[in-house]
N, C-alpha and C positions, 0 to 999 in steps of 0.2 A: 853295366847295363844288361835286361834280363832279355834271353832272346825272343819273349813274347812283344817285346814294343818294337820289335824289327822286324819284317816279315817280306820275302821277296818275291812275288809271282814272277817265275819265268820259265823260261826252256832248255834243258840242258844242251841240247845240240844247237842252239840258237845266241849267236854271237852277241846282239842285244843284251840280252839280259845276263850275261857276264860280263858285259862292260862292270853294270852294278856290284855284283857281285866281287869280282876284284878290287874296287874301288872300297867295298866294305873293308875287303881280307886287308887289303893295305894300310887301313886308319885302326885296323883292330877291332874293328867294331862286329859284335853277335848278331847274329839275324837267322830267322827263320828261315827256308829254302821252300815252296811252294808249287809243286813240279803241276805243269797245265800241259795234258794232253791236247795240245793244237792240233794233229791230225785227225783230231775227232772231234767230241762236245767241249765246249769252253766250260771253266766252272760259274755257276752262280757268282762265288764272291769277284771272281774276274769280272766278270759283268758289271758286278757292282761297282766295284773299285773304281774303273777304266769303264764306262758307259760309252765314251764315245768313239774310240779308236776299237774298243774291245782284243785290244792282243799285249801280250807282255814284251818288256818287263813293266812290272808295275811298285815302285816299294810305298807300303804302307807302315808308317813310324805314327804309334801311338793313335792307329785307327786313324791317320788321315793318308788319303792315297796320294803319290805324285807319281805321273808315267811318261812317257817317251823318256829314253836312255841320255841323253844328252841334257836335259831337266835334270834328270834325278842326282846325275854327274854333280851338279853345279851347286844340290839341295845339298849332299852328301859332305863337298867341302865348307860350308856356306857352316854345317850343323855341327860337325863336328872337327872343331878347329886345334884342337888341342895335340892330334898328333897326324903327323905326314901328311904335307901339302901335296896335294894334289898339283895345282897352280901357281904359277909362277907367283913373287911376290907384287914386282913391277909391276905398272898397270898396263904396261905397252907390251910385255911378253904376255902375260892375260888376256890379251886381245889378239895377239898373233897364236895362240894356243887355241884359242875358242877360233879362228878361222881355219886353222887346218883342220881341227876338227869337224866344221861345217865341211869343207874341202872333203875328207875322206866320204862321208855320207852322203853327197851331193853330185859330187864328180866320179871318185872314183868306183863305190861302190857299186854303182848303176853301170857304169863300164865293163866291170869285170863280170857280173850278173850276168849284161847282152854276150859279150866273148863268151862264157860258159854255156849257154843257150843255144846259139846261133846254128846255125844251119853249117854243113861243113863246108859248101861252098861262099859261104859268107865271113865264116870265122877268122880267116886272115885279115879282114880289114877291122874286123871287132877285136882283135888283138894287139892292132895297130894303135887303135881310138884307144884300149886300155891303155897303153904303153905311153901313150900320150898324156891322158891324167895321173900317171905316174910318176911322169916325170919331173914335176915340179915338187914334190913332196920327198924323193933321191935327192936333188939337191937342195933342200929345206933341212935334210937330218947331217949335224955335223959332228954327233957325238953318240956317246954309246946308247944312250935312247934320247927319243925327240926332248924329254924331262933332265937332258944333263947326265948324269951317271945314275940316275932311280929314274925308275916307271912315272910318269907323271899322264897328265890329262889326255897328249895327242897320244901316247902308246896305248892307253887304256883303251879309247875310241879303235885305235888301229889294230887291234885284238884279231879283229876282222879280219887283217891281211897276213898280219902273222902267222895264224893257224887253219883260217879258211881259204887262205890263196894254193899254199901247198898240197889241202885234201881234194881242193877244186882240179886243180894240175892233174892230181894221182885217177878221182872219179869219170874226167869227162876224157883223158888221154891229150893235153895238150900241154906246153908249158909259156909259164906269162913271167913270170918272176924270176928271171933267168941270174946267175951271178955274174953273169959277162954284163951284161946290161944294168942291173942294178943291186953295184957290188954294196952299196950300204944302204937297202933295205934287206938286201938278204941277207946278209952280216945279224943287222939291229932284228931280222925273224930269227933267227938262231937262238941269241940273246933273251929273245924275248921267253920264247916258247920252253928254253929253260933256266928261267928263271925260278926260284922256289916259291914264290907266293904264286905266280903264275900257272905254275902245274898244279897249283893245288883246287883251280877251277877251270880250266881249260880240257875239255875229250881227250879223250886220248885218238892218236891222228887215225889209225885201222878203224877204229869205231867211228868215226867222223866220216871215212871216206867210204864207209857200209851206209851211211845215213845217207850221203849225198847220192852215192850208186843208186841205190834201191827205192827211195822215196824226192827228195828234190829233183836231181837230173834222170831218172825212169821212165821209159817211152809211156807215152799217156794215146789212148784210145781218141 
């Protein structure tokens, strides 16, 4: 497959669009990398591509666009079936894969986002409410990743907690992911973060937690 029929808009410090992106690396699959300045002007093709949400990731296979991350997920094993399942074979773990996944982007991510944010005399209870939607997803993982012994669909999605929960801890000075508390997601972040296909698109964590410092959590006027 030639890398012009794969093409990825997205953001390299931006958890989204590495969902895709590993998801390619792990099926083998070539693709274009299409880096979109979000702090500034969007590109035209972005626009085009993604008219209505207008933000990445966006992949475009053979000039047709498909966006939001959790879509593209589902295009990705849906298309290219020939090697490394993303998803369970079963139809019942396929379904409990596809809700934790809902579950991480739903619950927890918007949890951790408020604790990061919050005000410091609010932040204890915003730590708590994360710690909350945490917790079912600690005991949800009963092996070396949510996929069994390989990366599958819920670690992909949970990319997010693996590498941005720790740069979050290091940028904002607080910690949420603690090993007393949750000794096997922190184990399965370990795991994850070095894995080798995994390093091969994931920041590196100092550059992550420069990004987060200086421009997402940065006192604003």
């Amino acid at each position: 497959m030639g890398e012009e029929e794969v093409q990825v808009f997205g953001f390299r410090s931006g958890p989204f669009s590495l969902r895709v992106e590993l998801a390619l690396k792990l099926k083998g699959v070539h693709y274009q990398h299409i880096d979109e300045d979000l702090l500034n002007k969007k590109s035209d093709l972005l626009l085009k591509y993604n008219p209505i949400y207008k933000k990445v990731p966006v992949l475009v296979h053979h000039g047709k666009p498909i966006s939001e991350s959790l879509l593209i997920l589902e295009y990705i094993e849906e298309t290219w079936t020939e090697n490394y399942a993303i998803l369970p074979q079963h139809p019942h773990q396929r379904a409990l894969a596809r809700f934790w996944a809902k579950y991480i982007d739903d619950k927890i991510v918007p949890a951790v986002q408020k604790a990061a944010r919050s005000k410091e005399e609010e932040r204890e209870k915003s730590i708590e409410e994360a710690h909350e939607a945490l917790e079912p997803l600690e005991k949800e993982l009963k092996n070396k990743f949510f996929g069994g012994d390989k990366i599958g669909f819920v670690d992909i999605v949970g990319l997010i907690l693996a590498c941005w929960i720790p740069a979050t801890e290091e940028a904002v000075g607080f910690e949420l992911l603690s090993p007393h508390k949750f000794p096997n997601l922190t184990k399965w972040s370990q795991e994850f973060v070095n894995h080798s296909i995994a390093k091969e698109v994931l920041p590196q964590k100092d550059a992550l937690v420069a990004f987060l410092k200086n421009v997402v959590f940065a006192p604003r006027n």
